[in-house]
Wavefront OBJ file of the C-alpha trace (Angstrom):
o trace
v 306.952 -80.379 -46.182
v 305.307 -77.334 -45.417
v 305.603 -75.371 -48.390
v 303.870 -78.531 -50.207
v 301.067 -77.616 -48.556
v 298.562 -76.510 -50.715
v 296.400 -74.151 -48.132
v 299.891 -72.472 -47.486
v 300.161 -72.159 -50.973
v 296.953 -70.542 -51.641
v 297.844 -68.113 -48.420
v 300.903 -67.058 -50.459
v 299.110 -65.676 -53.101
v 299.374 -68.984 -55.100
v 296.526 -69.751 -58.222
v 296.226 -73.751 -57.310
v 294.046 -75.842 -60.477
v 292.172 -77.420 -57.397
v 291.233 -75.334 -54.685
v 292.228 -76.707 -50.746
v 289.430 -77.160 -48.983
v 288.228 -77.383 -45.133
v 285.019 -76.672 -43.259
v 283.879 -73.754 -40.186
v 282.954 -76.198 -37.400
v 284.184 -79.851 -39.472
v 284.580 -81.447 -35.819
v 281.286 -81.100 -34.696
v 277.629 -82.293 -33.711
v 276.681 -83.584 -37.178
v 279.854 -86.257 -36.921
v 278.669 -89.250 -35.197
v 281.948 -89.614 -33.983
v 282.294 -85.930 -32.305
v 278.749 -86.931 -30.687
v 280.638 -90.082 -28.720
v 283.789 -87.582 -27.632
v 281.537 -85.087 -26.464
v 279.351 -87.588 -24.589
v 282.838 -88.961 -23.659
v 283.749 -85.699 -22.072
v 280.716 -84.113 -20.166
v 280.076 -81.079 -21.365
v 280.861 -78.509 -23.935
v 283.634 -76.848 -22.256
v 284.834 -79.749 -20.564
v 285.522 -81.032 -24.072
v 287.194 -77.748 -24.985
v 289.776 -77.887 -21.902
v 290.557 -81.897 -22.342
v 293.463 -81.486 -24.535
v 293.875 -85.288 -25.452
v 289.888 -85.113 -26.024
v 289.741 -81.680 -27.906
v 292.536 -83.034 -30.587
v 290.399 -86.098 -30.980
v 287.459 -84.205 -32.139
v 289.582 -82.061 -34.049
v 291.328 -84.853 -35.497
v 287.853 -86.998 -36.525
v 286.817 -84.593 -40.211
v 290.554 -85.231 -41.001
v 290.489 -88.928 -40.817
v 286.994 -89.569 -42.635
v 287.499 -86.913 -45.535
v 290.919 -85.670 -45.521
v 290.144 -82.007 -45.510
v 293.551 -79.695 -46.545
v 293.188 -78.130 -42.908
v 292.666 -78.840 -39.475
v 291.071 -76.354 -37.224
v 291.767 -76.121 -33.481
v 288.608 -77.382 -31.561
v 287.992 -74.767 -28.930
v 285.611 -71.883 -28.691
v 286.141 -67.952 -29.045
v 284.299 -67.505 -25.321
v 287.476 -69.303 -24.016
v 289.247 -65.851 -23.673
v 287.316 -63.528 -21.927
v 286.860 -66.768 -19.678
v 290.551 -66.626 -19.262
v 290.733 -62.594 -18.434
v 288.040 -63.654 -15.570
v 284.460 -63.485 -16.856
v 282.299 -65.950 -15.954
v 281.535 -68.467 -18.349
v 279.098 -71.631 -18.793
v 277.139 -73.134 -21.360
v 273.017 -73.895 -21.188
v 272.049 -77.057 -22.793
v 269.918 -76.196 -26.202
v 270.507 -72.423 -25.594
v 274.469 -71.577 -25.906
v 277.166 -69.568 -23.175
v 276.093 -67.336 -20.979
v 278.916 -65.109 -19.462
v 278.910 -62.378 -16.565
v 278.273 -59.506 -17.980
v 279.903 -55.838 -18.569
v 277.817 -52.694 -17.802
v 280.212 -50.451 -15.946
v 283.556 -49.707 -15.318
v 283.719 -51.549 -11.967
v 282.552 -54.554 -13.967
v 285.410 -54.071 -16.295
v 287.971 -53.174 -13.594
v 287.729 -56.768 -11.899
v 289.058 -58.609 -15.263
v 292.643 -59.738 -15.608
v 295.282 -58.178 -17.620
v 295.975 -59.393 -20.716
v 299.222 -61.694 -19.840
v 297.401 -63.637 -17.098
v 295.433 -65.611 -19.706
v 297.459 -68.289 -20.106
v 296.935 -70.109 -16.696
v 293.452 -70.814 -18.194
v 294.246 -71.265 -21.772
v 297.223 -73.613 -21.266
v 295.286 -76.635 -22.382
v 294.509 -75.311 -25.267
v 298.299 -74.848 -26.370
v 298.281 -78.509 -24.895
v 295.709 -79.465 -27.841
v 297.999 -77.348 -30.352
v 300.776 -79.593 -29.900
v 299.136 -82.757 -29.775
v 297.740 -81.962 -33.343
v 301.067 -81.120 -34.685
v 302.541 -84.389 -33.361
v 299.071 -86.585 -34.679
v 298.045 -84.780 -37.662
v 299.308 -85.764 -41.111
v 302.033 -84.343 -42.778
v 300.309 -82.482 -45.648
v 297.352 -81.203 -43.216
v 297.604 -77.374 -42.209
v 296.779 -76.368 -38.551
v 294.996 -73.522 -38.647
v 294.463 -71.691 -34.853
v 291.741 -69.239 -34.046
v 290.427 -66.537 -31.799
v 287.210 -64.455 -31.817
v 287.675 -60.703 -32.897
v 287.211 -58.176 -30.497
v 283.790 -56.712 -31.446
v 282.611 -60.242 -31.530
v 283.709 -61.390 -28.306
v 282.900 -58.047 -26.680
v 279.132 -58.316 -27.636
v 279.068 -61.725 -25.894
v 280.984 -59.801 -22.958
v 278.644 -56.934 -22.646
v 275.260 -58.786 -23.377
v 276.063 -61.910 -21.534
v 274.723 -63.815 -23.508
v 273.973 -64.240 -27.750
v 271.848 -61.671 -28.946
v 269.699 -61.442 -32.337
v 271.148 -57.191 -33.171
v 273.592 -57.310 -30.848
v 272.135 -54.442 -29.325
v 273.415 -54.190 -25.597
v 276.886 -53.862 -27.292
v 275.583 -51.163 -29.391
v 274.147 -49.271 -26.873
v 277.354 -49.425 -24.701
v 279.546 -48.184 -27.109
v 277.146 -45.459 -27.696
v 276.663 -44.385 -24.619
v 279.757 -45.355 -22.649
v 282.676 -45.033 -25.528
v 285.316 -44.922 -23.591
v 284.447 -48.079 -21.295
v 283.813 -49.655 -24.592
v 286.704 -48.506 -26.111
v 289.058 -50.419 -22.653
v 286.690 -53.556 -23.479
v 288.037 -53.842 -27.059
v 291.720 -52.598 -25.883
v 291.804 -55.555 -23.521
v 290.942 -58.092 -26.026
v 293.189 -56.393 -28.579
v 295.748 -56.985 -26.414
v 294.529 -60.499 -25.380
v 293.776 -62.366 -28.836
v 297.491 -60.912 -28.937
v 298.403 -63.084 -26.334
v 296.577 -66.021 -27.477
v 297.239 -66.332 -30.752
v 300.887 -65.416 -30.728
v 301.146 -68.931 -27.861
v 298.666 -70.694 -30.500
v 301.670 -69.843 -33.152
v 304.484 -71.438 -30.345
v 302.617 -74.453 -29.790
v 301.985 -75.180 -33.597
v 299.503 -73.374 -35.511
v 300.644 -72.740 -38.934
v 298.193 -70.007 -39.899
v 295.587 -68.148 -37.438
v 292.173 -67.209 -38.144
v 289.994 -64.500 -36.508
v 286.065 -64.694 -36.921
v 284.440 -61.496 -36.200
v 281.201 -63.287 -36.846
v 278.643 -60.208 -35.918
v 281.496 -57.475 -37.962
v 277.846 -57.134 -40.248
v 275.706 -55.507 -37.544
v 278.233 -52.330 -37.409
v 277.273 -49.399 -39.907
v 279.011 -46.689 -41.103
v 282.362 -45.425 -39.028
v 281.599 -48.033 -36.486
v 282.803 -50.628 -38.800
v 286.422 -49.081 -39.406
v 286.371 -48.101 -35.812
v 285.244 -51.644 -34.416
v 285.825 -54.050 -37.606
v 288.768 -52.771 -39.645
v 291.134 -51.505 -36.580
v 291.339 -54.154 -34.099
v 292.315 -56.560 -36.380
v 294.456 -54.253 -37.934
v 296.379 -53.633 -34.853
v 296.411 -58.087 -33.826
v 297.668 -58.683 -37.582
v 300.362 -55.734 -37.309
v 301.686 -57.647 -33.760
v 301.222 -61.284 -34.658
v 302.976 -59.917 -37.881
v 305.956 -58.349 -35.742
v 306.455 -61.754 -34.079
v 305.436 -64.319 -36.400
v 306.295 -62.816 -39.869
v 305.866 -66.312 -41.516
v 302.420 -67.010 -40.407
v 299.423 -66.394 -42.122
v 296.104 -64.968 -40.858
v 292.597 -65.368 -42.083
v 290.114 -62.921 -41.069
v 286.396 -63.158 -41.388
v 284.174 -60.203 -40.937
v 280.828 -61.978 -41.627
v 278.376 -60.104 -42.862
v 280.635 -57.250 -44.501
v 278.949 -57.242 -47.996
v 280.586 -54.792 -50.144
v 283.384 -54.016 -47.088
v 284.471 -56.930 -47.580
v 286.458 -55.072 -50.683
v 289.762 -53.714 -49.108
v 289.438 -55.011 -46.227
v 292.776 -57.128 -46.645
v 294.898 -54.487 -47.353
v 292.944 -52.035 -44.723
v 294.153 -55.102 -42.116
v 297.126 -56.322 -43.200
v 294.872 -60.303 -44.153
v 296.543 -63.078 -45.557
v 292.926 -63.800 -46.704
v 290.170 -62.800 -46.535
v 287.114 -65.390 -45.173
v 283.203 -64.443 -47.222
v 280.082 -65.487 -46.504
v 277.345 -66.312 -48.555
v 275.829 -63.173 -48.358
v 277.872 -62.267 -51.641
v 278.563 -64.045 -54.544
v 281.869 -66.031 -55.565
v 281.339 -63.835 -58.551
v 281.573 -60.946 -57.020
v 284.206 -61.688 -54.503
v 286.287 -62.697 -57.719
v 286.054 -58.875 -58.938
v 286.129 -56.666 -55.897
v 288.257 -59.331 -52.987
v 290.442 -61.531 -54.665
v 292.275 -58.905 -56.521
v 294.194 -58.201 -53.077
v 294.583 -61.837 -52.740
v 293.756 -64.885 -51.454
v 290.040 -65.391 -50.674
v 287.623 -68.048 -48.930
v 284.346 -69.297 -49.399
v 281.368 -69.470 -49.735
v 279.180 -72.597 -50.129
v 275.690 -72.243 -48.313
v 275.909 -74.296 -44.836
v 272.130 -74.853 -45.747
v 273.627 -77.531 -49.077
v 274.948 -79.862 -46.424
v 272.019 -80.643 -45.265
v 270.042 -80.883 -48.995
v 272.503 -82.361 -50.787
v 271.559 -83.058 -54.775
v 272.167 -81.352 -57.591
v 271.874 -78.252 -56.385
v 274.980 -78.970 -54.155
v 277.057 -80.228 -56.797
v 276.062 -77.154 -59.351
v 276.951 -74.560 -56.628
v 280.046 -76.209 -55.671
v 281.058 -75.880 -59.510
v 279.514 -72.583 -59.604
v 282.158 -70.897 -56.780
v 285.194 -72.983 -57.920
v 284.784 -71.754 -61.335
v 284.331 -68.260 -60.125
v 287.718 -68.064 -58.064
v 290.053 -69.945 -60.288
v 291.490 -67.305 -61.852
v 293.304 -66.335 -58.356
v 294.045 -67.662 -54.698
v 291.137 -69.580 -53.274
v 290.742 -71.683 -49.980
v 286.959 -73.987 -50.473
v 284.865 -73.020 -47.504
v 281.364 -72.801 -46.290
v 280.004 -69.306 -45.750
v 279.290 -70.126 -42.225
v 279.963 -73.144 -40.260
v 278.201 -76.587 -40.737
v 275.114 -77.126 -38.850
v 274.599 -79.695 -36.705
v 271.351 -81.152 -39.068
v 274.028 -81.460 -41.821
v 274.138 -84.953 -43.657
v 278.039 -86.295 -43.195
v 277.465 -87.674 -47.002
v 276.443 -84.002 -48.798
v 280.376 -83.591 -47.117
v 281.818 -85.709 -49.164
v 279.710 -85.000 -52.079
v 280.966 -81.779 -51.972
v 284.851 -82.269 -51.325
v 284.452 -85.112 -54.259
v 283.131 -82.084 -56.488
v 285.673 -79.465 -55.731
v 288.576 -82.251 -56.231
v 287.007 -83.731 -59.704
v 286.004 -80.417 -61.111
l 1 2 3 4 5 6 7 8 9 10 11 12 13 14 15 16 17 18 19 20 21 22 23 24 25 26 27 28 29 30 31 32 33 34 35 36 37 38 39 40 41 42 43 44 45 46 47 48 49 50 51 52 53 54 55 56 57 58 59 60 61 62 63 64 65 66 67 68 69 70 71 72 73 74 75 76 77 78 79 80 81 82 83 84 85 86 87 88 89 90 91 92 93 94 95 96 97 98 99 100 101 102 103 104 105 106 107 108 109 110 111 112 113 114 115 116 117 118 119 120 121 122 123 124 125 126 127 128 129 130 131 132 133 134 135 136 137 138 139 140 141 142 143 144 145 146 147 148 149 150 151 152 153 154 155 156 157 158 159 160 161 162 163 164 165 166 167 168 169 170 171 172 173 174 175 176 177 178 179 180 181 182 183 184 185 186 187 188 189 190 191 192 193 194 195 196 197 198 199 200 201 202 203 204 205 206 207 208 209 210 211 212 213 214 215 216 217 218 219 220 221 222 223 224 225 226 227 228 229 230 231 232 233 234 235 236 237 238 239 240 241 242 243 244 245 246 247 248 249 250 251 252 253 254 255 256 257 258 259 260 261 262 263 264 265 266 267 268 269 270 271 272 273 274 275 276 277 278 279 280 281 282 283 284 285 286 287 288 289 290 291 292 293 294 295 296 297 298 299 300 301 302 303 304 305 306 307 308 309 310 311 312 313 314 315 316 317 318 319 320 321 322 323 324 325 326 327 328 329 330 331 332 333 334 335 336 337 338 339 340 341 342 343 344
């Protein structure tokens, strides 16, 4: 079965008539049905770490619209939770973590291999989604990328410029540079157990990738997941990985073949048109609705929609927002959409 499916396909390099399609963040606050779960479980990261609970959310955008994929519900904060930061979530205001700001900060986190004590209920979920799901869904698996993860690690917290990150690595390099070796080495870990447990193609979202400039991108951006893609490549030569540097703009050109991508994940900060000329001549690419049509709806949903499809159907193209849905988001402008794509 799983070469039938058609986001494998695309992954392959395959030009499909109708594009696949999923959503960043599908199982989430704007389903009623994710609402009741989450109630259901507590809290956020209760949720996360209730593997029978975590597979239900993740299972809910399948069964109303029958997206091509199925994304592991979990969060990218889970890991440095697991290598022994401090992690919780403030109602209305997102995680806060412990933070790092020296080297005796850094020195007290766990190696790379210990993660999985913490992270086995998330292979748990994994494996309850490839027994559950249906047969022509994909399971896609995820991590943060290390810059991202490391500005949450350093700042504690979400941060408009992500500025105490910048400042670290400016003034501190070298701690820096262990910060973003560790979680090298632990998305590693992570995603290769994801792969075990089920996941037939891994994503990484490097959601703040746009806020480095110049060298710092290749240094921070480009190489880290260079060097997760060239291991999870080593061990899992047959699965495909998605990365996302949000935010890239024109670096989003070469940056497949600078990483060693499957795909390559845009936002709506470019056009379909452009990604067309300058992305999706290495191969597959993914995008790039506004999240912001979800919650309008209309015509202007419907003429977008078109507009991207016909853009990328002259190569390998996986539908997708440009950023994850929003929790305002009208569950109907969903289906609008996926109707669109799949009538077009």
């Amino acid at each position: 079965m799983a070469e039938q499916k058609t986001i494998l396909r695309a992954l392959a390099g395959e030009t499909l008539p109708t594009p696949p399609i999923w959503m960043m963040r599908q199982a989430g606050r704007y389903l009623p049905e994710y609402r009741a779960t989450r109630a259901q479980a507590g809290d956020f990261l209760s949720l996360c770490y209730n593997s029978e609970l975590a597979a239900e959310v993740t299972l809910q955008p399948i069964r109303r619209y029958g997206f091509d994929a199925s994304i592991l519900f979990a969060d990218i904060l889970l890991l440095p939770q697991a290598l022994g930061a401090d992690l919780w979530f403030v109602t209305g205001e997102g995680p806060r973590l412990s933070t790092i700001q020296s080297q005796a900060d850094f020195d007290v986190l766990k190696p790379a291999d210990a993660v999985h004590d913490t992270l086995s209920p998330i292979y748990e979920t994994v494996r309850i989604l490839r027994r559950e799901l249906p047969a022509e869904t994909t399971l896609i698996g995820f991590a943060g990328a290390p810059w991202t993860v490391a500005t949450y690690m350093i700042a504690g917290r979400g941060t408009p410029d992500q500025g105490p990150a910048h400042a670290l690595k400016d003034e501190n390099p070298d701690l820096f540079g262990q910060v973003i070796d560790r979680l090298v080495e632990g998305t590693i870990t992570y995603l290769s157990e994801q792969i075990k447990a089920g996941a037939e193609v891994v994503k990484l979202f490097d959601s703040w990738a746009g806020s480095l400039k110049g060298a710092d991108f290749e240094r921070y951006a480009v190489e880290p997941t260079k060097r997760i893609i060239a291991a999870l490549k080593d061990m899992h030569p047959n699965t495909p990985i998605i990365a996302f540097p949000r935010g890239a703009g024109e670096r989003y050109e070469g940056f497949a073949q600078a990483t060693g991508a499957d795909c390559v994940a845009f936002d709506d900060g470019v056009t379909a048109a452009w990604a067309a000329q300058h992305v999706q001549k290495d191969g597959c690419v993914q995008g790039n609705l506004k999240s912001s049509h979800m919650v309008t709806g209309g015509d202007a949903l419907v003429a977008e929609t078109r507009a991207i499809v016909d853009a990328l159907r002259g190569g390998p193209h996986i539908f997708n927002l440009g950023h994850g849905i929003t929790p305002d988001a009208d569950p109907e402008n969903v289906q609008l959409m996926i109707d669109t794509v799949r009538g077009h």
